[in-house]
Jmol script that loads the backbone (N, CA, C; Angstrom):
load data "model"
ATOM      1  N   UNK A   1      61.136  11.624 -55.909  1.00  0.00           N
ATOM      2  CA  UNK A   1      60.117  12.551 -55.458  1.00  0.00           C
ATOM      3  C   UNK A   1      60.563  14.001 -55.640  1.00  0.00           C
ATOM      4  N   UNK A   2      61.492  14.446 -55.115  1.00  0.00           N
ATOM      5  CA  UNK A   2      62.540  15.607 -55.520  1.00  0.00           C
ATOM      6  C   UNK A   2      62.576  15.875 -57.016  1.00  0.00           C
ATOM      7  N   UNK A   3      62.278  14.712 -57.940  1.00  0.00           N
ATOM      8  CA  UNK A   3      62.351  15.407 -59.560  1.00  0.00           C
ATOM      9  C   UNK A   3      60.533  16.116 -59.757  1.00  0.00           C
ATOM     10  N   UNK A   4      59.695  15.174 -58.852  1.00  0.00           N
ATOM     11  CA  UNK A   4      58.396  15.908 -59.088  1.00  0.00           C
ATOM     12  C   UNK A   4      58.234  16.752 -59.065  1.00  0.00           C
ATOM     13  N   UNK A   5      58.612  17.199 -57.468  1.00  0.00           N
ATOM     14  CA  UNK A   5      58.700  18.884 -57.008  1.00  0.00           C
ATOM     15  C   UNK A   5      59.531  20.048 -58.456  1.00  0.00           C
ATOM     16  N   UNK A   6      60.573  19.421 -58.917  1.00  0.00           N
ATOM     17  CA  UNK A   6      61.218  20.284 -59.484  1.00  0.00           C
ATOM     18  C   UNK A   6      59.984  20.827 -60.877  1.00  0.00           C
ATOM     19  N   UNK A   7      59.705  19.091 -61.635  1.00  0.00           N
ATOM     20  CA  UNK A   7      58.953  19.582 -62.542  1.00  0.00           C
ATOM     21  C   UNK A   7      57.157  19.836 -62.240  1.00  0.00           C
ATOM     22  N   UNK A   8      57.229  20.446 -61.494  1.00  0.00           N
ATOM     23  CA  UNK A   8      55.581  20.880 -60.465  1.00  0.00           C
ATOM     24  C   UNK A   8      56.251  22.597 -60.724  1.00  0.00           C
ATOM     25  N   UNK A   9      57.352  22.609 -59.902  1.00  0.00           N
ATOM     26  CA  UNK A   9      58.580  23.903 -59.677  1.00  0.00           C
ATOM     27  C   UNK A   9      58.403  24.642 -60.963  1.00  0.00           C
ATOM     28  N   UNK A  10      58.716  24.589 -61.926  1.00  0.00           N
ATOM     29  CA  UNK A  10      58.749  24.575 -63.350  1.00  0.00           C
ATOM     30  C   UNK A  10      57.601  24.777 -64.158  1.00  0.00           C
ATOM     31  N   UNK A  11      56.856  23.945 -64.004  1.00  0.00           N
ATOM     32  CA  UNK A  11      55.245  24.661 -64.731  1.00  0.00           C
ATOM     33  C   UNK A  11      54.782  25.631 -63.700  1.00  0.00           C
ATOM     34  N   UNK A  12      55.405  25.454 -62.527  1.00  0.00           N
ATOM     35  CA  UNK A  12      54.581  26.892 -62.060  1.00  0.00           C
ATOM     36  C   UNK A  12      55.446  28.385 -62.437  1.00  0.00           C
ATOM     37  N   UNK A  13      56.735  28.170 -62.678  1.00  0.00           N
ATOM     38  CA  UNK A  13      57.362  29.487 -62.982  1.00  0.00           C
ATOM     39  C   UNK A  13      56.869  29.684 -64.728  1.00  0.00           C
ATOM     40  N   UNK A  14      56.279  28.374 -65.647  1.00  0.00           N
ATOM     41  CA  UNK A  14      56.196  28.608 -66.590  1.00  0.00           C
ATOM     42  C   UNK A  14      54.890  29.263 -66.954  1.00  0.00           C
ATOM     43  N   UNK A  15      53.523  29.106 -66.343  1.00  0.00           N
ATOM     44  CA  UNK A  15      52.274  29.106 -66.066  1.00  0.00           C
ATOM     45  C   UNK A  15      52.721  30.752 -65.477  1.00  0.00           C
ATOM     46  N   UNK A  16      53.144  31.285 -64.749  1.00  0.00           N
ATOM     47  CA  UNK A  16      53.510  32.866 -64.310  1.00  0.00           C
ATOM     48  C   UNK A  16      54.281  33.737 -64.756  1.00  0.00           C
ATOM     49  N   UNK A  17      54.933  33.100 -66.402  1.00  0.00           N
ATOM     50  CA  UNK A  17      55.321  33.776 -67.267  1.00  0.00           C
ATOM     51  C   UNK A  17      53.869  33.816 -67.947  1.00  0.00           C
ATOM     52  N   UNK A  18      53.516  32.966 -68.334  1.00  0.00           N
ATOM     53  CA  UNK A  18      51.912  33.190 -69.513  1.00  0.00           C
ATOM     54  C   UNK A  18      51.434  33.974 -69.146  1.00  0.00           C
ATOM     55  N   UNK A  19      51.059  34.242 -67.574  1.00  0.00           N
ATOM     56  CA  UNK A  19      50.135  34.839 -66.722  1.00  0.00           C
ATOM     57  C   UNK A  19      50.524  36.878 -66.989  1.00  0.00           C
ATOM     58  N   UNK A  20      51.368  36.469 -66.760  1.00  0.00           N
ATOM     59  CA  UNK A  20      52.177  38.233 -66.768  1.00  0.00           C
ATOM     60  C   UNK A  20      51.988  38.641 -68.147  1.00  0.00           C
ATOM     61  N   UNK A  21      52.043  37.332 -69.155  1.00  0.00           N
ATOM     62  CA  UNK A  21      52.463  38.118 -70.556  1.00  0.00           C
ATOM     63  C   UNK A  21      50.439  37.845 -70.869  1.00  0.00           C
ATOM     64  N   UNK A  22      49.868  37.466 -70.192  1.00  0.00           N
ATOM     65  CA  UNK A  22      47.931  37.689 -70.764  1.00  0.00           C
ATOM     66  C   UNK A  22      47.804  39.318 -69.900  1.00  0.00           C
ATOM     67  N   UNK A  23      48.222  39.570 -68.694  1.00  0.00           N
ATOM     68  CA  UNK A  23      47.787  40.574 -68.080  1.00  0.00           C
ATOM     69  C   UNK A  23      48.328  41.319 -68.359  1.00  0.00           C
ATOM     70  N   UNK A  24      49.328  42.021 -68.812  1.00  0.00           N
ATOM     71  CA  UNK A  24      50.306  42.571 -69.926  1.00  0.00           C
ATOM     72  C   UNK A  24      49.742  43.243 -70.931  1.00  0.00           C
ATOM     73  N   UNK A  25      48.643  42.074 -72.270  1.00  0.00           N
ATOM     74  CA  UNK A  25      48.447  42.141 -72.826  1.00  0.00           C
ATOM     75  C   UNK A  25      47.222  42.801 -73.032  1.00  0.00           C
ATOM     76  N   UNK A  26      46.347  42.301 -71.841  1.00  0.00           N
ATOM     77  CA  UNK A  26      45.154  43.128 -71.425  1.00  0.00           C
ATOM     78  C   UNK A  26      45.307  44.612 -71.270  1.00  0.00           C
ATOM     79  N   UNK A  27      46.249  44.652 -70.328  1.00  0.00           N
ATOM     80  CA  UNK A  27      46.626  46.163 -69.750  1.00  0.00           C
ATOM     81  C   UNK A  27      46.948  47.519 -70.884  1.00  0.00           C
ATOM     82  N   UNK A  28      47.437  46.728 -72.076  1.00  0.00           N
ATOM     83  CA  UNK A  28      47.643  46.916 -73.157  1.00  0.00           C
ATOM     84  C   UNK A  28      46.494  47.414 -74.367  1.00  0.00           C
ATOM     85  N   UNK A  29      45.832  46.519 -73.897  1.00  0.00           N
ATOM     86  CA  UNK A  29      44.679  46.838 -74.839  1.00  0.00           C
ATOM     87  C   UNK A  29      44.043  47.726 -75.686  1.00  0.00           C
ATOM     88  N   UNK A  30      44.283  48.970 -75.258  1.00  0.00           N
ATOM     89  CA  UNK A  30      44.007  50.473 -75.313  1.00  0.00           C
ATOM     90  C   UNK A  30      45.121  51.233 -76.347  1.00  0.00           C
ATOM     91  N   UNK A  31      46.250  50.781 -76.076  1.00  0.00           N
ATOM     92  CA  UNK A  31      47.348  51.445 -76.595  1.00  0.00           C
ATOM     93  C   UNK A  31      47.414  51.015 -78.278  1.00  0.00           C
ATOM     94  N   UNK A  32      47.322  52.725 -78.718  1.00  0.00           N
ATOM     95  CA  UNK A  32      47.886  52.219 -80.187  1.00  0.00           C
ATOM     96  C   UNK A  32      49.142  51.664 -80.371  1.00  0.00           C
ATOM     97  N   UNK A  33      49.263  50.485 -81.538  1.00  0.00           N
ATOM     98  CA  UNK A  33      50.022  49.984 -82.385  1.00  0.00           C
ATOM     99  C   UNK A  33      50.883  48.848 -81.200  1.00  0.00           C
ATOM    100  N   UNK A  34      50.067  48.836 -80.516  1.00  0.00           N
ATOM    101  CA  UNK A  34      50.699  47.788 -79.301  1.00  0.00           C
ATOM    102  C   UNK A  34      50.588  46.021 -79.999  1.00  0.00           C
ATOM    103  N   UNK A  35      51.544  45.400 -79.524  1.00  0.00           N
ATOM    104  CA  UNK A  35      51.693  44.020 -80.503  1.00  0.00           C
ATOM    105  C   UNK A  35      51.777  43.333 -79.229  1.00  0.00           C
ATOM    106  N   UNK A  36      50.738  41.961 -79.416  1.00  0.00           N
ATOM    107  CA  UNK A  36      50.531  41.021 -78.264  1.00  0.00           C
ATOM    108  C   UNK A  36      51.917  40.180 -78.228  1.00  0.00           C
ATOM    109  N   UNK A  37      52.014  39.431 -76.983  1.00  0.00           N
ATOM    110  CA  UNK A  37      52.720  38.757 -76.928  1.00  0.00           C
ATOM    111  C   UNK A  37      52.171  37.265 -76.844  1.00  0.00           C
ATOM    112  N   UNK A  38      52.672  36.271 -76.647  1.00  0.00           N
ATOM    113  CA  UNK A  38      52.366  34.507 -76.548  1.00  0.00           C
ATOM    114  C   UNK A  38      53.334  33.799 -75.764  1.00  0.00           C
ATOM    115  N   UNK A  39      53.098  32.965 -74.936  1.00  0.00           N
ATOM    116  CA  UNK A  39      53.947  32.319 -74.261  1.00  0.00           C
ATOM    117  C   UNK A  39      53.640  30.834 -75.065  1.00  0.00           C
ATOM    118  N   UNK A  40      54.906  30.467 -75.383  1.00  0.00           N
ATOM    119  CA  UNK A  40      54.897  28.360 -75.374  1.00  0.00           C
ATOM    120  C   UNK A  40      55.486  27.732 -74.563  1.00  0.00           C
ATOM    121  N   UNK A  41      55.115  26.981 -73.967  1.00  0.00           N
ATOM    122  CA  UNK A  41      55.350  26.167 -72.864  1.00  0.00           C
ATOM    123  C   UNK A  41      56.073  24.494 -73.263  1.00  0.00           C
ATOM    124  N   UNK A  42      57.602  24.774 -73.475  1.00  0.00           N
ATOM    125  CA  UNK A  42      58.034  23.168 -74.368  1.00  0.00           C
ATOM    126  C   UNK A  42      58.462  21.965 -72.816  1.00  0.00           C
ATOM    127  N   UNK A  43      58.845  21.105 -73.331  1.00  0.00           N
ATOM    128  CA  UNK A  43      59.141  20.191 -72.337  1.00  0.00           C
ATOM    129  C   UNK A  43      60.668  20.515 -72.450  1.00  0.00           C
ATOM    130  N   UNK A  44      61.312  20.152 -71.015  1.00  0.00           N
ATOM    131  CA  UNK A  44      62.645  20.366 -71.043  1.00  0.00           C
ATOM    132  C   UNK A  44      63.393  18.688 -70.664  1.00  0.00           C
ATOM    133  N   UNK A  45      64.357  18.757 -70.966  1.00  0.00           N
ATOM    134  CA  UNK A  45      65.190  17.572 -70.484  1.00  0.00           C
ATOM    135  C   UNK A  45      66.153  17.513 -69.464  1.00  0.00           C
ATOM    136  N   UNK A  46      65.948  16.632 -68.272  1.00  0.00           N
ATOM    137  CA  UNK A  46      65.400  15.705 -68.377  1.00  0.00           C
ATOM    138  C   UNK A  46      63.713  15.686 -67.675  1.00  0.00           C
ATOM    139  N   UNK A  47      63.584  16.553 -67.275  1.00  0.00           N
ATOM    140  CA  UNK A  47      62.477  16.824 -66.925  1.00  0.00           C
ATOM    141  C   UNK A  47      62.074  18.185 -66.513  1.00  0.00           C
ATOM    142  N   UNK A  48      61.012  18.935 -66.569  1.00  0.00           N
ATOM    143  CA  UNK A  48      60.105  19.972 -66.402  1.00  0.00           C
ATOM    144  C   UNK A  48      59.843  20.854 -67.940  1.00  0.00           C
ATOM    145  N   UNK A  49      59.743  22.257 -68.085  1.00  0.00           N
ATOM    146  CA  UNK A  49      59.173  22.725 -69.036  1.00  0.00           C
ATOM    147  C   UNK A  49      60.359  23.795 -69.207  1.00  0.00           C
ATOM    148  N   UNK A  50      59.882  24.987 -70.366  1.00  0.00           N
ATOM    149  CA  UNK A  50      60.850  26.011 -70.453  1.00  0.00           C
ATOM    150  C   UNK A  50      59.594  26.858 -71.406  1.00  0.00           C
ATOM    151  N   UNK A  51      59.851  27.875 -71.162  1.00  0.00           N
ATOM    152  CA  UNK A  51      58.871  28.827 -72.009  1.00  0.00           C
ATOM    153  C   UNK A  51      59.826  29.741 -72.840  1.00  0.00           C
ATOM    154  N   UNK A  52      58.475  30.183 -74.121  1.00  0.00           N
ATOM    155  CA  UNK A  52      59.186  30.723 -74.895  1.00  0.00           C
ATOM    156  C   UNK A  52      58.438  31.949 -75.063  1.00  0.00           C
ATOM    157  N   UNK A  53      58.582  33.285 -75.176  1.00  0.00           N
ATOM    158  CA  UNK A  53      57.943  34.184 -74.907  1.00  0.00           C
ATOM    159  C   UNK A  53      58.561  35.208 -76.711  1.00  0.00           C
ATOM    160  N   UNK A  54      57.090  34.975 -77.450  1.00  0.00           N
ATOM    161  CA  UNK A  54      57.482  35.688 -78.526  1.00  0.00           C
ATOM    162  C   UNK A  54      56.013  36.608 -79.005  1.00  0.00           C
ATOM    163  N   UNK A  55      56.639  37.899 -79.595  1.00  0.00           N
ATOM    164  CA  UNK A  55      55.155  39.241 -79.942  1.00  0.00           C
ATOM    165  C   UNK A  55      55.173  38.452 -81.832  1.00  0.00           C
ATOM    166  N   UNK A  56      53.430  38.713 -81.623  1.00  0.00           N
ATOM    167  CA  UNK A  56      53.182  38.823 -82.656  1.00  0.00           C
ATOM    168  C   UNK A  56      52.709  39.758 -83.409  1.00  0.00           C
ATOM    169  N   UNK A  57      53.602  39.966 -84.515  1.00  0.00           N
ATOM    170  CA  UNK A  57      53.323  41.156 -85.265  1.00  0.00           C
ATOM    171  C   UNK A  57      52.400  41.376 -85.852  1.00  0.00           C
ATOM    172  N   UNK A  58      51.253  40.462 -85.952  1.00  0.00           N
ATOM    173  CA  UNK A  58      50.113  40.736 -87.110  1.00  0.00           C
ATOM    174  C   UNK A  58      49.477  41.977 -86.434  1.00  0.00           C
ATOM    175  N   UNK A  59      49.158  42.984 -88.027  1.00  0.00           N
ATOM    176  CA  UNK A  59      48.246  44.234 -87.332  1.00  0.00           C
ATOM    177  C   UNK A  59      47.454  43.988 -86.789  1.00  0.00           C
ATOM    178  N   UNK A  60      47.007  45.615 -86.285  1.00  0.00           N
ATOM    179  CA  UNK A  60      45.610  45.570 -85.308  1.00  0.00           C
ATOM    180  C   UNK A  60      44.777  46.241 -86.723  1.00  0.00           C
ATOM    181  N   UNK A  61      43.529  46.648 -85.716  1.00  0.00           N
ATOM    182  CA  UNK A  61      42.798  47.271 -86.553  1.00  0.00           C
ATOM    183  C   UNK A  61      43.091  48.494 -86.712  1.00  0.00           C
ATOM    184  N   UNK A  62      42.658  49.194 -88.156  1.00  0.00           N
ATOM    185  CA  UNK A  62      43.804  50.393 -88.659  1.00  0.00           C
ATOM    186  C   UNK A  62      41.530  51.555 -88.354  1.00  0.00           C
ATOM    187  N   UNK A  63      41.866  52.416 -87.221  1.00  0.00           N
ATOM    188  CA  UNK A  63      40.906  53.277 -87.621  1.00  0.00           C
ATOM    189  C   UNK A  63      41.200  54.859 -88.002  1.00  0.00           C
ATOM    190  N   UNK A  64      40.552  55.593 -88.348  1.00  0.00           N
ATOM    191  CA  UNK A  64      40.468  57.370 -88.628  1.00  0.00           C
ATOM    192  C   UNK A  64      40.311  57.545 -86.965  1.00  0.00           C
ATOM    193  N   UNK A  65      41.140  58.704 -86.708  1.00  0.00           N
ATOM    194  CA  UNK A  65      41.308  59.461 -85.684  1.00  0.00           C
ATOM    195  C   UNK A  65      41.793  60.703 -85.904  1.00  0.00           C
ATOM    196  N   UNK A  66      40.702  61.763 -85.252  1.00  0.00           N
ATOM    197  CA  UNK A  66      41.048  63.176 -85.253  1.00  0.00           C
ATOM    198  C   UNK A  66      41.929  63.632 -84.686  1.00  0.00           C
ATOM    199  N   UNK A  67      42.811  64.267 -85.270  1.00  0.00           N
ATOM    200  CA  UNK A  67      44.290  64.941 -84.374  1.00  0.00           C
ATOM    201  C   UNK A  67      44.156  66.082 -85.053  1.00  0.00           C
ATOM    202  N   UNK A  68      45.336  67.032 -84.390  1.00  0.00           N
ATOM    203  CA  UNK A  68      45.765  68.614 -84.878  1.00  0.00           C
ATOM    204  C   UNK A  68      45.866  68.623 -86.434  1.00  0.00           C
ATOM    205  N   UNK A  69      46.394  67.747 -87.185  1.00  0.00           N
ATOM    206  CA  UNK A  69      46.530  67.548 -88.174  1.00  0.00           C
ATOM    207  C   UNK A  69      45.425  67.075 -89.420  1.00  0.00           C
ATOM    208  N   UNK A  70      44.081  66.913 -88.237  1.00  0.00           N
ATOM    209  CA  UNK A  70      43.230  66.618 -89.263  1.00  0.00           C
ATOM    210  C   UNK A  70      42.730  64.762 -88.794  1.00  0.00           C
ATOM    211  N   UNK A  71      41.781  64.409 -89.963  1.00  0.00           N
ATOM    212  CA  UNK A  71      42.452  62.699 -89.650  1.00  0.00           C
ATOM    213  C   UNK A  71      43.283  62.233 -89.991  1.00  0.00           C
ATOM    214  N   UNK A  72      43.223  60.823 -89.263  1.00  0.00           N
ATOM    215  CA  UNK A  72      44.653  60.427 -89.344  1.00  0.00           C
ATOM    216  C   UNK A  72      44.170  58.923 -89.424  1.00  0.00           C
ATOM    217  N   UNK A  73      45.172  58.267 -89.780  1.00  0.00           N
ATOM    218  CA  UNK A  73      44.734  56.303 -89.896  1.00  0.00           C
ATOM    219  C   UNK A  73      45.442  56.269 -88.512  1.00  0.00           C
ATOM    220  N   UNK A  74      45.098  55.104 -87.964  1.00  0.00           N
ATOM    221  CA  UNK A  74      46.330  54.735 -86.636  1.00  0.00           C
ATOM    222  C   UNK A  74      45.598  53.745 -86.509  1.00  0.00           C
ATOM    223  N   UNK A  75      46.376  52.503 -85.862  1.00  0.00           N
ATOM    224  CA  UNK A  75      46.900  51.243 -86.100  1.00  0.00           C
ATOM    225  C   UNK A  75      46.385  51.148 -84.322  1.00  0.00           C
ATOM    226  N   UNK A  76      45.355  50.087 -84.240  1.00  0.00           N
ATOM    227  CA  UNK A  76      44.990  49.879 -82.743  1.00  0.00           C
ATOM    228  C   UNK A  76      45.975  48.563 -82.330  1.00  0.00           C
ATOM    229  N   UNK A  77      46.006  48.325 -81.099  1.00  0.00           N
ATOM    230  CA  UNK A  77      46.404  46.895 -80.605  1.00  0.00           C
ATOM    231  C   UNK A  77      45.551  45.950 -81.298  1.00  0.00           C
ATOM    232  N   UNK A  78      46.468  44.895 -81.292  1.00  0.00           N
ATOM    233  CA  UNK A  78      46.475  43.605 -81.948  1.00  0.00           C
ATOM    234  C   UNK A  78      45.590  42.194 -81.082  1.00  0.00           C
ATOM    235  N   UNK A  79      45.596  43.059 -79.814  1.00  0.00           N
ATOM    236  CA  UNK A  79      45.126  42.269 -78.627  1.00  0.00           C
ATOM    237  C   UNK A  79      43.306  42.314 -78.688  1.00  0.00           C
ATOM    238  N   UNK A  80      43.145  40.448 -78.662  1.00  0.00           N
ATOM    239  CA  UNK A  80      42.061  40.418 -78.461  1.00  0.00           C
ATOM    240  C   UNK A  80      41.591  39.959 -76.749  1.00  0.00           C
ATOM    241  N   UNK A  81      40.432  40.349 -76.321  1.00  0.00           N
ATOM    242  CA  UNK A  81      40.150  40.223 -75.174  1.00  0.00           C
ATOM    243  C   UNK A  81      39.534  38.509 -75.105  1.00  0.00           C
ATOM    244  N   UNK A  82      38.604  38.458 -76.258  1.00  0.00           N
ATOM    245  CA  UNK A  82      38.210  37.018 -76.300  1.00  0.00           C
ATOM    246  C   UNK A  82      38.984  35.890 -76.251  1.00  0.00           C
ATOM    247  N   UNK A  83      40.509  35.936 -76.557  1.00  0.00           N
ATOM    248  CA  UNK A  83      41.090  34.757 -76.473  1.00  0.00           C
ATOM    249  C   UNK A  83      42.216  35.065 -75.254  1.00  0.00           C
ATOM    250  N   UNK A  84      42.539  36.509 -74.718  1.00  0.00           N
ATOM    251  CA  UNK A  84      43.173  36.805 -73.660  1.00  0.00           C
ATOM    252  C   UNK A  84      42.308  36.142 -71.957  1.00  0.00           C
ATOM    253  N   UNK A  85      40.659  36.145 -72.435  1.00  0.00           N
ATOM    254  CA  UNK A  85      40.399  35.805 -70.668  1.00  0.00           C
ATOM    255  C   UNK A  85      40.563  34.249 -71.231  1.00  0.00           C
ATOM    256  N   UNK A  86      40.211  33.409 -71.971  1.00  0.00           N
ATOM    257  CA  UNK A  86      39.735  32.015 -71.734  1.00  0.00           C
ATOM    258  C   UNK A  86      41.494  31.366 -71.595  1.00  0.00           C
ATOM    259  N   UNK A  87      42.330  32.066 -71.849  1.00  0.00           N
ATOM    260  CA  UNK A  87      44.078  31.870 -71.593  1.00  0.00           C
ATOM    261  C   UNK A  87      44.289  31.702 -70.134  1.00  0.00           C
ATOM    262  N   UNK A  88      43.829  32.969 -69.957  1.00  0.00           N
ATOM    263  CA  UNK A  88      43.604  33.357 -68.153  1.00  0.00           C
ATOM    264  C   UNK A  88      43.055  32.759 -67.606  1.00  0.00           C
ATOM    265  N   UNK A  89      41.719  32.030 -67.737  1.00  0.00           N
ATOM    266  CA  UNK A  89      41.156  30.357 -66.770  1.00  0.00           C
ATOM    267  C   UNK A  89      41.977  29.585 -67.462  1.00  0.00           C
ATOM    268  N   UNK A  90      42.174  29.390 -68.269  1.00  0.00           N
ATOM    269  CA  UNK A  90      43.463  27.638 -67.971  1.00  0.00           C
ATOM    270  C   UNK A  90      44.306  27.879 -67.248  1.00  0.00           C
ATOM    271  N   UNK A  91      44.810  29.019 -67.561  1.00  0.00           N
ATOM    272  CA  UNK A  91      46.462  29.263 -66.689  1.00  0.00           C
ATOM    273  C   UNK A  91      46.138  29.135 -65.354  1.00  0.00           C
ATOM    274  N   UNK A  92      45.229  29.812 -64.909  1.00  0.00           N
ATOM    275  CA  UNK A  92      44.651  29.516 -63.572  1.00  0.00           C
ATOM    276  C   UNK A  92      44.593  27.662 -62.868  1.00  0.00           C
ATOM    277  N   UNK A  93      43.834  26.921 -64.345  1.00  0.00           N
ATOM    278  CA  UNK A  93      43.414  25.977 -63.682  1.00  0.00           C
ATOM    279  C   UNK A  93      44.905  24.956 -63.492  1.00  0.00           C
ATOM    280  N   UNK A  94      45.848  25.364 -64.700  1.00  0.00           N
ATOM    281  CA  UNK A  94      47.302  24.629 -64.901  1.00  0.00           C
ATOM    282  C   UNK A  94      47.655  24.993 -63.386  1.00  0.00           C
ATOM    283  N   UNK A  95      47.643  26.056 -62.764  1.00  0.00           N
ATOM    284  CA  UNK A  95      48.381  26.322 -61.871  1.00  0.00           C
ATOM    285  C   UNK A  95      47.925  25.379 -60.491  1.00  0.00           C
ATOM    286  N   UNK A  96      46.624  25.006 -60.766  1.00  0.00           N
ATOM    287  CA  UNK A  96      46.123  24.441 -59.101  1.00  0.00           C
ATOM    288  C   UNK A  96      46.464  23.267 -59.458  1.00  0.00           C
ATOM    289  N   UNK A  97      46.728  22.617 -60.989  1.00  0.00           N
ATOM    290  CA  UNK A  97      47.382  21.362 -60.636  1.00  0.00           C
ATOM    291  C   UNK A  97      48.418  20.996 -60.251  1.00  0.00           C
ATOM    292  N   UNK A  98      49.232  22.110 -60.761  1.00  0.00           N
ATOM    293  CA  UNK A  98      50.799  22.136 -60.272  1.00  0.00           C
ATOM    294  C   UNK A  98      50.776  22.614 -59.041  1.00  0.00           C
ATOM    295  N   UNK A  99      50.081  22.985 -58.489  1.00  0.00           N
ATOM    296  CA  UNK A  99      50.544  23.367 -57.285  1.00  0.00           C
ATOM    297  C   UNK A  99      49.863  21.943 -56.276  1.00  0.00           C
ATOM    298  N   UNK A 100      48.496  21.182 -56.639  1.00  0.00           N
ATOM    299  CA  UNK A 100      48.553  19.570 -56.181  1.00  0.00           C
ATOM    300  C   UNK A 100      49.494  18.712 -55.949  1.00  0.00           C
ATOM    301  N   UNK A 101      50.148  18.697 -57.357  1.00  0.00           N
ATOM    302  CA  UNK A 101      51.309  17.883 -57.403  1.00  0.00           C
ATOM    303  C   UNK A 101      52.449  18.161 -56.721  1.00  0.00           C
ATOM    304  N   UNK A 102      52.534  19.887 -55.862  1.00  0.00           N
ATOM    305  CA  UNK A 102      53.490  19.813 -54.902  1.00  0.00           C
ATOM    306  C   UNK A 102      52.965  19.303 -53.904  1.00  0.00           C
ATOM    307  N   UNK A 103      51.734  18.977 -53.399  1.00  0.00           N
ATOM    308  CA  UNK A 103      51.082  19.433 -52.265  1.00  0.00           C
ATOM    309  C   UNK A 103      51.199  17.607 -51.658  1.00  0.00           C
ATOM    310  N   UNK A 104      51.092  16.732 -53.170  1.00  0.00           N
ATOM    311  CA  UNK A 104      50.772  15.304 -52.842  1.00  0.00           C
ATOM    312  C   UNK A 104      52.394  14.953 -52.471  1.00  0.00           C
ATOM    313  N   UNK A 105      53.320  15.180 -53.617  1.00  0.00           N
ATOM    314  CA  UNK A 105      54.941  14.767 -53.374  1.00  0.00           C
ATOM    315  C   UNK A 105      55.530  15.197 -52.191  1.00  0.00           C
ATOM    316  N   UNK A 106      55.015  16.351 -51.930  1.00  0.00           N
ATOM    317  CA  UNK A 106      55.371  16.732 -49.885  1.00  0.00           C
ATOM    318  C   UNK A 106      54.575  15.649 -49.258  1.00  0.00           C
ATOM    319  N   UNK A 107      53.660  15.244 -49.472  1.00  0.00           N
ATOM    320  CA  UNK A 107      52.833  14.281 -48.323  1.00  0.00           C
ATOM    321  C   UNK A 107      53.420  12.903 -48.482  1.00  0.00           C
ATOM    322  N   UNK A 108      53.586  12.607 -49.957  1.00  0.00           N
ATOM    323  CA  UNK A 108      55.018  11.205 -49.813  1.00  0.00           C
ATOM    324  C   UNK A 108      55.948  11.428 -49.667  1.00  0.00           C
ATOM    325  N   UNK A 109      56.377  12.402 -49.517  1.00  0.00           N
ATOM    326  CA  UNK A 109      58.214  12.394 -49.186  1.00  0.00           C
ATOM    327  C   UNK A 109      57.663  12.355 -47.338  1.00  0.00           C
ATOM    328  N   UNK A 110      56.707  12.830 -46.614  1.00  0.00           N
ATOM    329  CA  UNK A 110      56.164  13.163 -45.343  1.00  0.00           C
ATOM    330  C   UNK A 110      56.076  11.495 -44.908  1.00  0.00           C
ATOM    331  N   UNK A 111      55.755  10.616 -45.473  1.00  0.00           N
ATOM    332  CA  UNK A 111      54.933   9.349 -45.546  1.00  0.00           C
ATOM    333  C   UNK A 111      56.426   8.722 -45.240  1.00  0.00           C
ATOM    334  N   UNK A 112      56.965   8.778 -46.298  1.00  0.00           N
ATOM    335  CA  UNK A 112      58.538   7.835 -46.132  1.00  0.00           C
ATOM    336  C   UNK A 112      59.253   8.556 -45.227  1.00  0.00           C
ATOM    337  N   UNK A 113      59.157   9.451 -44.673  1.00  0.00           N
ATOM    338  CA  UNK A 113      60.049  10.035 -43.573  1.00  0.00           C
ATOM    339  C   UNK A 113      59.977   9.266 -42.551  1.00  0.00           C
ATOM    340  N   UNK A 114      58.229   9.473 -42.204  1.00  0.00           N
ATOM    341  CA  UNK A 114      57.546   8.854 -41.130  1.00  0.00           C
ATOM    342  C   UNK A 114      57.687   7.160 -40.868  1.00  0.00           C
ATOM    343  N   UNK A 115      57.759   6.299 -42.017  1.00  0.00           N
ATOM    344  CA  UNK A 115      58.047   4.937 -42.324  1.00  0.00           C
ATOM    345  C   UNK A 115      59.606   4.789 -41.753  1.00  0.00           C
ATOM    346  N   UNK A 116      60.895   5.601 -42.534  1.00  0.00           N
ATOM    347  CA  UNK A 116      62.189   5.100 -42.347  1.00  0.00           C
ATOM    348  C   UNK A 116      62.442   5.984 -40.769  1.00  0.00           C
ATOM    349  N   UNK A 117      61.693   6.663 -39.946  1.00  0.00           N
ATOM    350  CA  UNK A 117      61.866   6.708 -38.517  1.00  0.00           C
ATOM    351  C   UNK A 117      61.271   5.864 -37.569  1.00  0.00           C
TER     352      UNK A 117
END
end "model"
wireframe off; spacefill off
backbone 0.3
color backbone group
């Protein structure tokens, strides 16, 4: 029961890395030449997950902008909003399962307490 908790433990610290690196990315949004980031979420051994947190370099969109100098090209963020919120409801929904699966393994470890007293 103790390995559940751990790997419950584990997708939730992994699920609040994604989380930081979508709201991050949002927050971001605005800033020229800003490069998104991605979280992967692998399985670990012998049990729970491990994340991998890597930017992707593909450009943004390149527009004309007026400066002192006249125009200018400049390179927007890379960050899209359309695939940043629908990230943000799974991560959400990953999280209420993992956080079930602590909620049930406390109520059997609660169960066999109650049995071996």
């Amino acid at each position: 029961m103790i390995s559940g908790i751990h790997s419950a433990l584990s997708g939730l610290m992994a699920i609040q890395k994604k989380s930081e690196s979508n709201a991050n990315n949002v927050a971001n949004i605005n800033t020229d030449g800003y490069k998104k980031t991605r979280v992967t979420i692998h399985e670990q051994e012998p049990q729970g997950v491990t994340t991998e947190v890597r930017q992707l370099n593909n450009p943004g969109p390149m527009v004309y902008e007026q400066t002192e100098n006249g125009e200018t090209l400049v390179e927007k963020s890379n960050v899209e909003l359309t695939e940043e919120l629908p990230s943000m409801m799974l991560s959400r929904r990953q999280f209420q399962a993992n956080i079930k699966t602590v909620q049930i393994t406390d109520e059997m470890l609660g169960s066999l307490l109650d049995i071996k007293s």
